[in-house]
LUMGU-549090 format. One record per residue (C-alpha): residue in one letter; x, y, z. Coordinates in steps of 0.001 Angstrom, whole numbers, plus 500000, padded with zeros to 6 digits. Layout:
<recs>
aXYZ...
</recs>
This chain:
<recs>
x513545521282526473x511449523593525491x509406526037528024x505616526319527869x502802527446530758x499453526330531387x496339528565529933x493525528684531877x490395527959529773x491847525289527080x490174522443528150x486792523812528094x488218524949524303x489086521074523729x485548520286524980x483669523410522651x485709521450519639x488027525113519078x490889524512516898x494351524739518493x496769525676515273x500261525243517665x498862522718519969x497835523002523559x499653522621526781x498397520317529352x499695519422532709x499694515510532802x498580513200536850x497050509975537519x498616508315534644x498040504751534678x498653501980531993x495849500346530650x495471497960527712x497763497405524548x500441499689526434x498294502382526073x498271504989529394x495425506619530838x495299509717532608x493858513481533966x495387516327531912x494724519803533331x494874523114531844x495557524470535790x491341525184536584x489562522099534744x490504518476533831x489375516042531092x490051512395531134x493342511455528978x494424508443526837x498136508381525579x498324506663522688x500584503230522367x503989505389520955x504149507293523991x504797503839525964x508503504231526219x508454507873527221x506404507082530547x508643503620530960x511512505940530859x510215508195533182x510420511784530628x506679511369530707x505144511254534218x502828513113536920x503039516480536618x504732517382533658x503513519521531056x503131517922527303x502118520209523926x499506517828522428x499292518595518648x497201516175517519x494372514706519530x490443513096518781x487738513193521656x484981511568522354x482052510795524839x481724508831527617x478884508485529215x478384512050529871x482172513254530682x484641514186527364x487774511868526819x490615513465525190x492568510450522748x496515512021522420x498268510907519376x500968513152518837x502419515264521800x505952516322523556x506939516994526582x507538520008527657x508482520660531068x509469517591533401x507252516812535986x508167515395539621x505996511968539709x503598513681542370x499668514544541838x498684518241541541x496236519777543624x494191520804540585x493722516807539240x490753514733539986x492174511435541425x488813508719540749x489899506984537722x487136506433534815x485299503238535115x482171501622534630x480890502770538302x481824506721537931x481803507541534696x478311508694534893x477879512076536618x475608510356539034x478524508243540548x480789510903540709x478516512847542408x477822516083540137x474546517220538975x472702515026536364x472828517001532971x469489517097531234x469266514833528674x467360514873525398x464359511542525287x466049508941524237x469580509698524212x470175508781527310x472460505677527894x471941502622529093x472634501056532434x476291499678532014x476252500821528716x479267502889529620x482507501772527797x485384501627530889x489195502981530145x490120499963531719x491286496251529777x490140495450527507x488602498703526057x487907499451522356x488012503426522288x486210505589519532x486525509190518876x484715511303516249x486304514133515865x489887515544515117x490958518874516442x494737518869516661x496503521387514072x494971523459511862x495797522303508439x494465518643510078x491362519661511993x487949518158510489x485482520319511042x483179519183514026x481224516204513100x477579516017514804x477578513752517694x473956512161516187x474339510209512458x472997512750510444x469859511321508088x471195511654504139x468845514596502688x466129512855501073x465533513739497128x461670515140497970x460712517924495885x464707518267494335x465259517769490714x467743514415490154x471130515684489038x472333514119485759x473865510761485766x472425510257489587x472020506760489897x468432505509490946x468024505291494344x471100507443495114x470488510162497012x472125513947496642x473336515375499675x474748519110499889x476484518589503742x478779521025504523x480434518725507529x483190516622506221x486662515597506725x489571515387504790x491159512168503214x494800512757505094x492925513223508395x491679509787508343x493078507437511165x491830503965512492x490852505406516038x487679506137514616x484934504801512323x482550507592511880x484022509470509312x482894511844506650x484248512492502983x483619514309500251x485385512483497348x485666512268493717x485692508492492369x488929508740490079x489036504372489111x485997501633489997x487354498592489132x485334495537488474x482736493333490874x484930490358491325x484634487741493445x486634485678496322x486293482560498157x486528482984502145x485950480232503969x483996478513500941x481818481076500282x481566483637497651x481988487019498376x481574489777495631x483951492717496454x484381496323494702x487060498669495284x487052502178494258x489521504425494213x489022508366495717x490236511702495259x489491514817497488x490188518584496620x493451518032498850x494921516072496032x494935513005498426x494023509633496958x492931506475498781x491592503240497995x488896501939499423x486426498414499371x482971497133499344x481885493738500552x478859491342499665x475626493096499173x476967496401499462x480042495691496605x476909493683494006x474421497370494860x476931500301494574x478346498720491313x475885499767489206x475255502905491121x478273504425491442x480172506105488321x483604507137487694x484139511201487986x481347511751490154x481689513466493847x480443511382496820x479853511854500740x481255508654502344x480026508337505708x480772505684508194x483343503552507716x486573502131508721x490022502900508533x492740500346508259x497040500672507324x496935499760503388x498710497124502313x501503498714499889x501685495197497677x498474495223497023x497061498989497098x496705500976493755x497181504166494941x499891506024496883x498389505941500505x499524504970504489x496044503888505008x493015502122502963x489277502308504074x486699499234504388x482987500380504286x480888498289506116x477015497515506419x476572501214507908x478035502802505455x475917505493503814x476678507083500477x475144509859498661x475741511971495710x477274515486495918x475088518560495161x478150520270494518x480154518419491341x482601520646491142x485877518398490507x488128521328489198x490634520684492248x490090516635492834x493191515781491025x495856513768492561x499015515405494377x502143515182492404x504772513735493974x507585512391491628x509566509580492527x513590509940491095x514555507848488500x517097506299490620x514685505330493028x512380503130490239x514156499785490712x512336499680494120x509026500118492627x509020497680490320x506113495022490706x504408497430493097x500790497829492242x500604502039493559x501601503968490121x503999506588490699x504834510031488956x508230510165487045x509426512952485630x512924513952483265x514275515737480507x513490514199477265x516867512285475482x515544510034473182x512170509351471093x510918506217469458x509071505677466863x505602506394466699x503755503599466309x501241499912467255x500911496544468375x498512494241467493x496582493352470760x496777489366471443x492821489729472364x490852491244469934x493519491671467425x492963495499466985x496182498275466655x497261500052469922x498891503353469577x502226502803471380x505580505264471822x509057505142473786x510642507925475204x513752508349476661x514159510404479899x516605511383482046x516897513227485893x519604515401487909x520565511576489190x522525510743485966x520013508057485243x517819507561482538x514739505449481915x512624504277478988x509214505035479553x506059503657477134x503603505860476130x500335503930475443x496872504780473208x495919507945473413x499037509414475355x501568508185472636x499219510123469763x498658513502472235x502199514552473146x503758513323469783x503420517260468232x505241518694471476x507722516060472271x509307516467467944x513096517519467799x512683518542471358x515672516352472664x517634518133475501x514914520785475466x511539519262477092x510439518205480214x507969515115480419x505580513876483230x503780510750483393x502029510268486421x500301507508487650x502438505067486164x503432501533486228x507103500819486752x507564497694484819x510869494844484704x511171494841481385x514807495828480720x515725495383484068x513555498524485261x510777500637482947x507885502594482691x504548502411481202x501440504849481330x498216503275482064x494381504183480929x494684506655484141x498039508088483699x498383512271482874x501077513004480509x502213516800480410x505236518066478253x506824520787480415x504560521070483060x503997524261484797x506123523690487910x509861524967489425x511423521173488822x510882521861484716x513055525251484961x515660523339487482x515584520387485282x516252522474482386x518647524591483650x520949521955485284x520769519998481978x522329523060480343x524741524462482489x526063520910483122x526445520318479665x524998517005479440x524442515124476592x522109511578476260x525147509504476384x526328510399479988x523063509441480876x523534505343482387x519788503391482403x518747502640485159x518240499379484711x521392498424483477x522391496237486131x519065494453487125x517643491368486875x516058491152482894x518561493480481424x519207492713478174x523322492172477304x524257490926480676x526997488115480215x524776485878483078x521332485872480844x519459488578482702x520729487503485814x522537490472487118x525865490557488726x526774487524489651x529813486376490482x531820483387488667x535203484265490259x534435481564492913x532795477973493340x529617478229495226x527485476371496704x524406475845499066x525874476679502291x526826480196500414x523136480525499820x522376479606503185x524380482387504736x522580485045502714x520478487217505101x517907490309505041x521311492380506575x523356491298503861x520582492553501478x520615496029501260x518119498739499850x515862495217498971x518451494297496174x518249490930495190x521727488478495029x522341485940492301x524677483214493080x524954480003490466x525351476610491865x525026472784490835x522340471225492604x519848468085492434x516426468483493604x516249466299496939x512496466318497487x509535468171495838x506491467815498518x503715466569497183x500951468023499945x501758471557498210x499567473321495658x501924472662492732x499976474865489852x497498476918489367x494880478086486258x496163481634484649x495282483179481538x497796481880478948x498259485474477416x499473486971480586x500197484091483350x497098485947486114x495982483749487967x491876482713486843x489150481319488812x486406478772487158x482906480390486293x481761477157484519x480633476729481260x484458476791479890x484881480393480653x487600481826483624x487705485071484840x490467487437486322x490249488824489493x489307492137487853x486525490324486544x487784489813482456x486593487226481235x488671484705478920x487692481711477279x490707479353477654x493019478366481012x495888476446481420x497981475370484632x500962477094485404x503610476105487998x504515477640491173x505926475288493461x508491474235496307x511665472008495927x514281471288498337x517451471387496761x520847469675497761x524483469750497166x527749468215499282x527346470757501398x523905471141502509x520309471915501384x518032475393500686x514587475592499937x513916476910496775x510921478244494894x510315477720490957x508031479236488516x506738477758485328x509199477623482222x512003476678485759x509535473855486422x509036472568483395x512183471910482993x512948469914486194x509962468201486102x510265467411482197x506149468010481425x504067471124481180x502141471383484322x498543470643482142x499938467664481612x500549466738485459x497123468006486381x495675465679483751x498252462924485240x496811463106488319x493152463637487268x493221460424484801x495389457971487158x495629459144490317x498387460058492800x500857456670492107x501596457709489063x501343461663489841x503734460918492665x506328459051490215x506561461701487751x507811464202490657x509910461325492010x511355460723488678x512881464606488799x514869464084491856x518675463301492191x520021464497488820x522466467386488529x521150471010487109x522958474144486612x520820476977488680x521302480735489346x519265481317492392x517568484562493337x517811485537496694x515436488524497924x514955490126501672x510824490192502004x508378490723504944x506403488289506427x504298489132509091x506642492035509969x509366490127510064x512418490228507019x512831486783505759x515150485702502733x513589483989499878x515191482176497063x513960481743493953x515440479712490664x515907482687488600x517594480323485545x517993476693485296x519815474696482405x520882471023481539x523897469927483581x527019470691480978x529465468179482356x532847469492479667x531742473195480482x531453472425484122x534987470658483855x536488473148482271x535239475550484884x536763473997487406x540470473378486024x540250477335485811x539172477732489387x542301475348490385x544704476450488456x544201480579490253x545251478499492963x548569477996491583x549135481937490528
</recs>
């Protein structure tokens, strides 16, 4: 364990906002847990105390007694706050450096912090002056005790994190009196020229009165969403700052229907006041541990300053081995390899609109061995078609903010926002280059990547992956599959012969999607639908996503099926249920899912690890399902028999 000593001095450094770039050292008494296993406490620098709250993650520490009365802990990373008139210090990362003996120093200030003394009044120190009207309210004081909601505002901690000090008082946007409107400043935007703001990878969800300064890379469309039968418009935007750091954030209601027609994409904004929340990775666009949700008291106002030379997004390139894990993720991700193969360049007629889109495959491999196709799209096919000629084995591309697709088992296409660079300027193009050579490799030792993955074309199972036909299975061999017999998120395929048992008819069996592209579509009346990006189409149809319990001789698994699956076990399209049940009612909606139970169907079921509520559940899904071949399914067991005899 590392040694450390007390300076006198630090805390009234924490309390002037200084910036500690290794941390500071803090002797640690009265600690006391308080709500959501969070500890309370007086940390002393050996002349003056502040009040101390230990974030959740150092729970265990104090439970097994490395954290405890008198010992000294190196806080990096800390926020602080006020209240009532004393300074509470908000630890979120720290270690311990020198063990302490569970007794109280002399130096600590036993009264804990509650409703009663955390005024200086009931403490019994001198009243601070206090400017008209600032003053707080009777009981207005927040206690460290259950259940207390804690915010900070500020984040000194390490140097390359520290904001710089945010005003304790919500600074007023600066009006546009007497200043000229910058171009492309939307009406009743204001400009702002505020030189106090954080930094997109400080951002935390201890706190909700941030500041950033932030370049609007994507707005997507005003869309709308039904909670709890109303209609709620919502906007999300997605930022840059001149870190490189992205993030995605949302607007709600009246706030998403006002700032979507005054914000614009490529212009800087200050973001002030909102709140921080951990993204969800399905859903989130962008490559980010957290996602922001501005609220009614948000305030937003056009940069003086729109200098965007350095708001581009980090690089951080994802291996090409690693790409069958991304797949169906919505966050694009930066690939990078050296260039084996080149397609044709050339179109495809768009389904809507019928007009030619520019449209090029490239081949590229990575020090992994793998290779991957990935699809060059409009503009970024026609751009890098001069460099990327009779450069085989000799260029480096980069595509970021891409899509990793299924298609072939595991792909890549560039989207309206991706940046393609033929040997970009960076040490992975020389080592790239260099290994390629001295390794002698050649395109053919390269092995796709997506060989071996669901959707591959060639595989002997129809796309279905490995699976294994050595063996008879059945349900209870489904059954047994678990999230610990799933590694690294790979999916199992096992085939079995099966008869649907029960389809339930209280489920939502189909939904409206866009025929070209199966997203779901929501009703704007009038015979026109709309995506939840907001594109409009003119035609729906249902779609099938349902549950079916499925049975065998030696047991039963629930099972999910998609459309084309359903259609076949349920022997009508699903527009054709919906009108079923629309026209005749539920008897006869009822019989025609009766009517596909209790006959035999050949299935390859998908089985998946996937979290739910932060728990690892297995799902299975009917990847493939055909007719019932009795003579193949004969056959196919005299072989399985007669191994028996060998």
């Amino acid at each position: 364990m590392a040694t450390a000593t007390l300076t006198s001095g630090d805390v009234a450094r924490i309390k002037s906002k200084h910036e500690f770039a290794n941390g500071v050292v803090l002797r640690v008494s009265d600690l006391q847990e308080v709500s959501g296993r969070k500890h309370r406490c007086i940390l002393s620098d050996g002349n003056s105390t502040i009040r101390g709250v230990l974030a959740s993650q150092f729970a265990d520490l104090v439970t097994s007694g490395e954290l405890s009365n008198g010992c000294l802990v190196k806080i990096s990373v800390y926020v602080t706050n006020t209240v009532g008139s004393e300074e509470v210090l908000l630890a979120t990362d720290l270690s311990v450096v020198a063990p302490g003996n569970g007794s109280q120093p002399m130096d600590a200030d036993p009264a804990p912090l509650s409703a009663r003394n955390a005024t200086p009044e009931a403490a019994g120190k001198p009243q601070a002056s206090k400017t008209p009207g600032m003053g707080a309210k009777e009981n207005s004081t927040p206690m460290l005790s259950p259940p207390t909601e804690f915010k900070f505002n500020t984040t000194p901690g390490q140097a390359s994190r520290s904001p710089v000090p945010f005003p304790s008082t919500t600074p007023t946007p600066t009006p546009l009196g007497g200043q000229k409107t910058l171009a492309g400043t939307p009406p009743s935007m204001s400009v702002s020229d505020r030189k106090n703001h954080h930094k997109i990878a400080q951002l935390h969800p201890y706190d909700s009165n941030w500041c950033i300064k932030a370049k609007i890379t994507h707005k997507g469309q005003l869309r709308s969403m039904t909670i709890r039968g109303n209609d709620v418009k919502i906007l999300t935007i997605e930022l840059v700052d001149d870190t490189g750091s992205q993030i995605q954030g949302t607007f709600w209601r009246a706030a998403a229907e006002r700032y979507s027609d005054q914000l614009m994409e490529g212009r800087v904004y200050f973001f002030h006041k909102f709140k921080v929340k951990p993204a969800d990775k399905k859903y989130s666009s962008v490559k980010a541990d957290y996602q922001i949700d501005f609220t009614d008291s948000t305030e937003v106002s056009e940069a003086a300053d729109q200098d965007t030379s350095s708001m581009t997004a980090a690089v951080e390139i994802t291996p090409i081995e690693a790409l069958p894990r991304r797949v169906g993720a919505r966050a694009p991700v930066d690939v990078m390899g050296v260039v084996l193969a080149l397609g044709p360049l050339g179109t495809i007629k768009r389904k809507a609109g019928g007009d030619e889109l520019p449209r090029r495959d490239v081949t590229i491999g990575d020090s992994s061995g793998k290779s991957v196709v990935v699809t060059l799209w409009g503009d970024n096919a026609h751009s890098s078609a001069p460099q990327l000629e009779g450069q085989e084995g000799r260029a480096v591309l980069q595509v970021t903010q891409a899509r990793v697709t299924d298609f072939n088992g595991c792909s890549v296409s560039s989207l309206t926002k991706s940046v393609v660079t033929v040997n970009p300027e960076a040490p992975a193009t020389k080592e790239l280059l260099l290994w390629y050579s001295t390794a002698s490799m050649t395109p053919d030792r390269f092995s796709p990547v997506g060989q071996d993955l669901p959707g591959t074309r060639g595989n002997s199972t129809g796309g279905a992956g490995p699976v294994s036909r050595d063996r008879f299975h059945t349900l209870k061999d489904v059954s047994a599959i678990t999230p610990d017999t799933l590694p690294d998120d790979k999916a199992s395929f096992t085939p079995v012969t099966a008869q649907v048992v029960m389809v339930n008819t209280n489920q939502q069996l189909y939904y409206l999607a866009n025929p070209e592209n199966g997203k779901k579509v929501t009703d704007q009346g009038g015979g026109r639908y709309a995506e939840a990006d907001g594109r409009l189409v003119e035609r729906a149809e249902h779609r099938y996503v349902l549950s079916v319990l499925l049975g065998d001789h030696c047991g039963v698994s629930s099972v999910q099926l998609f459309n084309k699956e359903a259609e076949l076990l349920l022997g009508m399209k699903a527009d054709d249920l919906a009108a079923l049940k629309e026209s005749q009612g539920d008897a006869p909606f009822n019989a025609a899912l009766r009517a596909a139970q209790w006959r035999p169907w050949s299935f390859v079921l998908m089985s998946k690890a996937r979290e739910y509520n932060g728990e690892r559940r297995v799902r299975h899904t009917a990847f493939k399902v055909d007719a019932f071949d009795w003579v193949a399914e004969g056959q196919k067991l005299v072989n399985l028999i007669g191994k028996y005899g060998n």
